[in-house]
N, C-alpha and C positions, 0 to 999 in steps of 0.2 A: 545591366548585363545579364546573362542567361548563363545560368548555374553559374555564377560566380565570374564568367571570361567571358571572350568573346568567341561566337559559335559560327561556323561555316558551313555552309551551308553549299554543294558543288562550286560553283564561280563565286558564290555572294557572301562574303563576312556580317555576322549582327552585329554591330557596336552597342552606343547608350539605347535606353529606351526616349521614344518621343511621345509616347502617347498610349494609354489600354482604352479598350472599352468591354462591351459586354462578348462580343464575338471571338477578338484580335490584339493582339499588342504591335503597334507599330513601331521598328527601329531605326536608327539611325544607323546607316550601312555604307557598304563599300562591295562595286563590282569588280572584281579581278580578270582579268584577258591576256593574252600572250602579248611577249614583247612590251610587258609593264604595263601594259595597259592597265588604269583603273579609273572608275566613275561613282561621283558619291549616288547613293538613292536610297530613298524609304524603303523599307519593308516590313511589310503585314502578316505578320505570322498568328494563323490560327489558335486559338488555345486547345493545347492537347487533348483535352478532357472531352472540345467540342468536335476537336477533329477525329474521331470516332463516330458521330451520329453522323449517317447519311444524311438526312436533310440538310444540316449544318454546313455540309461538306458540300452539296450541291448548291449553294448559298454562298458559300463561300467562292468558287468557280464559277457562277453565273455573274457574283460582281465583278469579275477578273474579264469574265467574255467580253459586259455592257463597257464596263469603262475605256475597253482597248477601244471600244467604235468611233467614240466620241472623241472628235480633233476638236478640240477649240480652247483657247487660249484663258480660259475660263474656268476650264476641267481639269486637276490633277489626268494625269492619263497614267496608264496600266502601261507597262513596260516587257514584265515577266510573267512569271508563276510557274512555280518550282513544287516538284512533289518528293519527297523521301518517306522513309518508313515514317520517322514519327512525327513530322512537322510538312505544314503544306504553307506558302510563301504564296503571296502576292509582290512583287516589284514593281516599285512606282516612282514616278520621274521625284527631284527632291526641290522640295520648295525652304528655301532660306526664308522662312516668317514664322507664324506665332498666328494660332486658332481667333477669332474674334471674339471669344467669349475672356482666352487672354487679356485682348486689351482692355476689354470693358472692366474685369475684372481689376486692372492697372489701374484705369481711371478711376475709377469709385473708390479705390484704396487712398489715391491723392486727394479726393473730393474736387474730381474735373469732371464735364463731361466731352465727348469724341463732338470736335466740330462738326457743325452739319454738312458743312461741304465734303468732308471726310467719309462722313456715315453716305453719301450721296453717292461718292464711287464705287463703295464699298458694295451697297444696292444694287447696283447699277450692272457691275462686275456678278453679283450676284443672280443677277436674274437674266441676263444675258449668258451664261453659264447653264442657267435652269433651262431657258430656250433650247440652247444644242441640246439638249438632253430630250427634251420634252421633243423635238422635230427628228431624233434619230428612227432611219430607214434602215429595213436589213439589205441583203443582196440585189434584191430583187424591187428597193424600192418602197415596198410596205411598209407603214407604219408602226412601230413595235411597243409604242402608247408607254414612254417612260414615262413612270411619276418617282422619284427621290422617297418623298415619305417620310424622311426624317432627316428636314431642312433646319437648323436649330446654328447658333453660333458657335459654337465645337465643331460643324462641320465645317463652317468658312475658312479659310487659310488665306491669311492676310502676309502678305511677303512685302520683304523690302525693297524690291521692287516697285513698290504701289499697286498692286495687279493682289486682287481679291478671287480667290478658284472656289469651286465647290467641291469636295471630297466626300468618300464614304457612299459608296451607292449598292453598302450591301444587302440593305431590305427593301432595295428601289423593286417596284412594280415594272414589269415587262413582259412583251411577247414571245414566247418561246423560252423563256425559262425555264431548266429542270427543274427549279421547286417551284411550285404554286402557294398561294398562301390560301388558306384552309378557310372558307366561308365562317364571319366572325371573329376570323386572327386578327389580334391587331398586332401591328409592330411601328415603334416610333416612339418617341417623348412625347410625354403629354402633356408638357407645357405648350408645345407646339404644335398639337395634332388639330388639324379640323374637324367639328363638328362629325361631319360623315364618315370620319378614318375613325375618330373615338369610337361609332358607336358598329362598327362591322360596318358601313355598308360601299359602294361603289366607290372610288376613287379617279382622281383621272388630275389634270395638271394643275387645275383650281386647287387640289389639296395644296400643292406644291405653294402655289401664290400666297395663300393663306397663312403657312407655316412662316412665308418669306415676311410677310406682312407683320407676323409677331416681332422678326428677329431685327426688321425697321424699327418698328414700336419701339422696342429694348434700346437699341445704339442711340435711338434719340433721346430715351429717358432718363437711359445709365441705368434702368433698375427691371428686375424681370416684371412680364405684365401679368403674369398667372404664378402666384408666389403662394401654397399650401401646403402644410403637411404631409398629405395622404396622395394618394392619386384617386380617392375616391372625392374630396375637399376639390380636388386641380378639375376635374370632371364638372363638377357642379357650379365654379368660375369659368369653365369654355363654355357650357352651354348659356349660362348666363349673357356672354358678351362682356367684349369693351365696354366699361362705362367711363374711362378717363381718360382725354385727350392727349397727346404724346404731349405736346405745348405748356397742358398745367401739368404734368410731371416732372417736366423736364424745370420748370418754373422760369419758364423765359419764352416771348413770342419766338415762333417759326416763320420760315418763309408764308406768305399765304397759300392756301390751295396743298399745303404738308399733310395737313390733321387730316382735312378729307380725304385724302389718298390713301391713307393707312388704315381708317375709318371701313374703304370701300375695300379695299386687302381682306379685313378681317371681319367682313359680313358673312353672319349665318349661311345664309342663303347664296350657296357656289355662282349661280346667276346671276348673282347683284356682283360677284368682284370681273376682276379684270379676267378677260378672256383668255391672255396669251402672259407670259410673262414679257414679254418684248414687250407689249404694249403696257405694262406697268411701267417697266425700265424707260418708255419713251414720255411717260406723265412726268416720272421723278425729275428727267431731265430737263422736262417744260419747267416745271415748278422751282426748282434750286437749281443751279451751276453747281457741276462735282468738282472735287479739287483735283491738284494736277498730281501725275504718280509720286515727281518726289517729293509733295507735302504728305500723301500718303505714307511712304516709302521713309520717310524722317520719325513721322509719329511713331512707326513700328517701332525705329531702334528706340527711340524715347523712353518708351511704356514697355519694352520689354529688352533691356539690354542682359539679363541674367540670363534669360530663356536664349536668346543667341548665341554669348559667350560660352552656353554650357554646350549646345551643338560643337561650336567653332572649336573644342577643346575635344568631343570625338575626334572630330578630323584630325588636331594635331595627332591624336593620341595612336593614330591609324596608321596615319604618313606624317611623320615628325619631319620628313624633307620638306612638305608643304606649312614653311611657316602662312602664318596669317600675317605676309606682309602689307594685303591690301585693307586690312581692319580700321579704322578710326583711332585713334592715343584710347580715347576712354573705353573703346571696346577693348582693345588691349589690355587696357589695366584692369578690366576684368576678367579677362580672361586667365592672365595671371593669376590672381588673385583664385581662381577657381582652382586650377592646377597646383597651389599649394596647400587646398584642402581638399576633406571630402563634401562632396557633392552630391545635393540631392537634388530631387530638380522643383523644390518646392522655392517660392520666392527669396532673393539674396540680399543683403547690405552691408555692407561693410569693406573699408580699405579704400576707398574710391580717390581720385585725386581730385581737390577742393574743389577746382576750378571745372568738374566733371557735372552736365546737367541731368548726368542720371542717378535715379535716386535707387539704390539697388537693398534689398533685406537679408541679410544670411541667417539663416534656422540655427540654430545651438546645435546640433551635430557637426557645423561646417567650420564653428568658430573652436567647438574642443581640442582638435589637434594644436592651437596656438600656447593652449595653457602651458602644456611642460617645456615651452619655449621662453615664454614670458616668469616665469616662477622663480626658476637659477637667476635671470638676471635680475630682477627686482633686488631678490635675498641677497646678490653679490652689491647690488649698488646700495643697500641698508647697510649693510656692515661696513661698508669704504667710510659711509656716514660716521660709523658709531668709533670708528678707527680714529678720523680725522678730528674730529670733536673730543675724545681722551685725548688724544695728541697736546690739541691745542691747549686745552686747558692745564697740564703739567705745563709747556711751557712758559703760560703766564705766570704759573705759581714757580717755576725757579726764577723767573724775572723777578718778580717781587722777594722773593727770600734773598736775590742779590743785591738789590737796591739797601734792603733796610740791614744786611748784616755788616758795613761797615757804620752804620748809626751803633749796633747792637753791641758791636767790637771799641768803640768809642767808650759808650757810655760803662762798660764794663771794669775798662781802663782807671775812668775816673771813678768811678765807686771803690778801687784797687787804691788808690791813693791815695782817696781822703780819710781811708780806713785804716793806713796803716800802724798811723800812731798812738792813738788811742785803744784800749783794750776796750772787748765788749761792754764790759761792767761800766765804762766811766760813763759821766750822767752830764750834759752839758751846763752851762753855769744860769742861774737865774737872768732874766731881764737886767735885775737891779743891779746885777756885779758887772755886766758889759758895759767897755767903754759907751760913752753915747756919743762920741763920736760913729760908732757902729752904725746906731739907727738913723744919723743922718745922712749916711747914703744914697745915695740917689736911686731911685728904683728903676727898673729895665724898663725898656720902651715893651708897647705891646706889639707885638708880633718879633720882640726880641726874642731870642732864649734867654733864660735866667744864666745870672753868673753868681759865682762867689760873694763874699764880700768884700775879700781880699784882692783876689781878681780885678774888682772893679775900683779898690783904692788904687793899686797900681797904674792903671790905667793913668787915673787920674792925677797922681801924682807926675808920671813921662810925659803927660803933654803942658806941664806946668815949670817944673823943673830942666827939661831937657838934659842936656850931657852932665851940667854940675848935679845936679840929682841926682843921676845918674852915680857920680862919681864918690858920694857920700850915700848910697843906699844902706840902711840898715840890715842887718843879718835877719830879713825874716824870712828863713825857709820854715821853721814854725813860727808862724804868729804868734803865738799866744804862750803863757809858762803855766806849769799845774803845779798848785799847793798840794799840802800833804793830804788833805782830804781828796784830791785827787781832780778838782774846779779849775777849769780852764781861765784865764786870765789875758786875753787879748792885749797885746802890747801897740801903744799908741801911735809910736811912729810908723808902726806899721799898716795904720788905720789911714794915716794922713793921703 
């Protein structure tokens, strides 16, 4: 956003950002019109600092003039352009896709690369785009000798549509521009520049082909062709040349008659490549079948479902009446998923629904807001834990102290009883004084409890005797009589 909201501009609102470069920030916008009328679209707003130099500023307004010229279904087209005190706008139609340097980008992170029939439309799209450009006439007819100049995968706009544009033609060469560019200006990326653009000298459509040649190169190998530190290192790999076939970078055969194509693209010598881009565009087409738009138009959402959802979440955020009813489940779910954090528009991951074939990254700024969400509930379902586990464990342990206190209350009883009659001091009587009818007793069974002695004569005697036993039992509530030294004395009958 700009300064923090969203900024308006007479009819046109700035939303998210889509995209900076060295000149412009493009944004994601909204045209406003009477009677509700509104239309989404790009716009290119100059950087303030640059929209103060004249040149810049004529530069700026010259890409605005060329791009309105150019109809073709190829070409982003010019819409507006809007002037105020401190911002000068470009308005441009909007393309629902994602840069090609995007997807490349996408793929190499999975370790895929862009099918050839893919890369083929892509091409194709590409240099048929460069044609209108390269054959625009003014009023009158004349030739106005467009060269782009800085043809590179940033500028391709790869929509979901399947439909590949070219964008950016603001250091494009042309006739009748207010700014000229200065004998030995260069302007362009130098991974991409030809030979003749690197070093100042004439330029003309062949640059164009040549740049287009690198950005083939690339899509088929997944990896840049001209990869250096310096741009004085990048300089020293253009002039040198191609030395490595798309085919072995790419590490798998090509269609035949590929490699030399691209080969003849990126020949030193502007005379040795293709004359016309159309006449490239009509080689690729000999040599590989392109794919159809929506194998195109699929791969985009694919490889770049973040970078959509974060668009599709402008719009909501614009016109909340315009849901995304026509969205996919999984673009939806990330879309969501967008709208309940913050957003950057660096690559996303996370939240997806399983059965979702997009593999999406979210940055550690987009996942911080969930913490003080997740933290309360964690801490509250610990303690439930720690709650439930004391709980449980008191109730085992009153269980158990119920079980064994009627054992406890038992045995208490009988230690109450057997102790009543005898005083501490008294000392049981030797072996040799007990009846021995005693020791012949029968000992308990094991896994009996132990019993008396007496206990167990009785026993013994009711299932012997029955009711006459019974009816002549002897008076033993004490068994036994104590002499004066105070020796217990077991009495017999009571043994029996």
């Amino acid at each position: 956003m700009i300064g923090g909201g969203n900024t308006s501009v007479e009819r046109y609102e700035l939303l998210g950002e889509l995209a900076t470069g060295g000149m412009a920030t493009v944004y994601f916008g909204r045209q406003r019109g009477a009677l509700g009328f509104s239309r989404t679209v790009a716009i290119k707003s100059m950087h303030p600092q640059l929209a103060k130099d004249p040149s810049f500023r004529a530069m700026f307004v010259d890409e605005a003039h060329l791009t309105a010229r150019i109809r073709h279904p190829n070409v982003v087209p010019t819409l507006d352009i809007v002037q105020s005190e401190s911002k000068l706008l470009i308005v441009m139609e909007y393309v629902e896709g994602v840069s090609l340097s995007v997807l490349l980008r996408a793929a190499k992170e999975r370790g895929v690369k862009l099918p050839v029939q893919v890369v083929a439309a892509i091409a194709r799209d590409l240099l048929d785009g460069l044609h209108a450009a390269h054959e625009l006439v003014d009023e009158h007819g004349q030739p106005l000798g467009v060269v782009h100049r800085d043809v590179s995968p940033q500028n391709v706009l790869v929509g979901v549509d399947g439909i590949a544009r070219v964008v950016d033609f603001g250091v494009a060469k042309a006739t009748g521009r207010s700014y000229q560019t200065q004998t030995g200006e260069i302007r362009g990326k130098v991974g991409y520049m030809a030979p003749e653009q690197m070093f100042g000298e004439g330029v003309d459509r062949r640059t164009d082909i040549y740049a287009a040649g690198v950005v083939l190169w690339e899509a088929l190998a997944g990896d840049r062709l001209f990869n250096a530190p310096t741009d004085a290192a990048l300089v020293l790999l253009v002039t040198r040349g191609m030395t490595v076939a798309a085919s072995l970078a790419r590490g798998e055969r090509l269609p035949e008659g590929l490699d030399a194509l691209v080969a003849r693209a990126l020949s030193q010598d502007p005379g040795a490549r293709f004359a016309t881009a159309a006449e490239m565009a009509k080689q690729v087409a000999a040599v590989t079948p392109a794919a159809a738009r929506e194998e195109v138009g699929r791969l985009v959402r694919e490889l770049a479902p973040a970078e959509l959802a974060l668009r599709a979440s402008y719009l909501r955020q614009s016109t909340p009446e315009l849901e995304s009813a026509s969205l996919e489940p999984e673009a939806k779910a990330v879309l969501d998923v967008l709208t309940r954090a913050t957003v950057t528009r660096a690559t996303m991951t996370r939240d997806l629904p399983t059965s979702s074939p997009y593999t999406v990254v979210m940055p550690e700024q987009a996942r911080r807001p969930f913490v003080p969400v997740l933290l309360p509930i964690l801490a509250g379902m610990a303690l439930l834990s720690i709650v439930f586990l004391i709980s449980t464990i008191r109730f085992v342990s009153r269980g158990r102290a119920s079980a064994t206190e009627g054992d406890v209350h038992s045995a208490a009883s009988a230690l109450a009883s057997a102790s009543a009659a005898p005083p501490a001091s008294a000392v049981t009587a030797p072996a040799a004084v007990v009846d021995e009818t005693a020791l012949a007793a029968p000992a308990p069974d094991a896994g009996e409890a132990p019993r008396s002695i007496a206990a167990t004569s009785q026993k013994k005697s009711a299932s012997k005797g029955g009711a006459a036993a019974s009816a002549t039992r002897p008076d033993c509530t004490l068994p036994y009589t104590t002499d004066r030294e105070g020796h217990r004395h077991y009495k017999a009958e009571c043994l029996r």
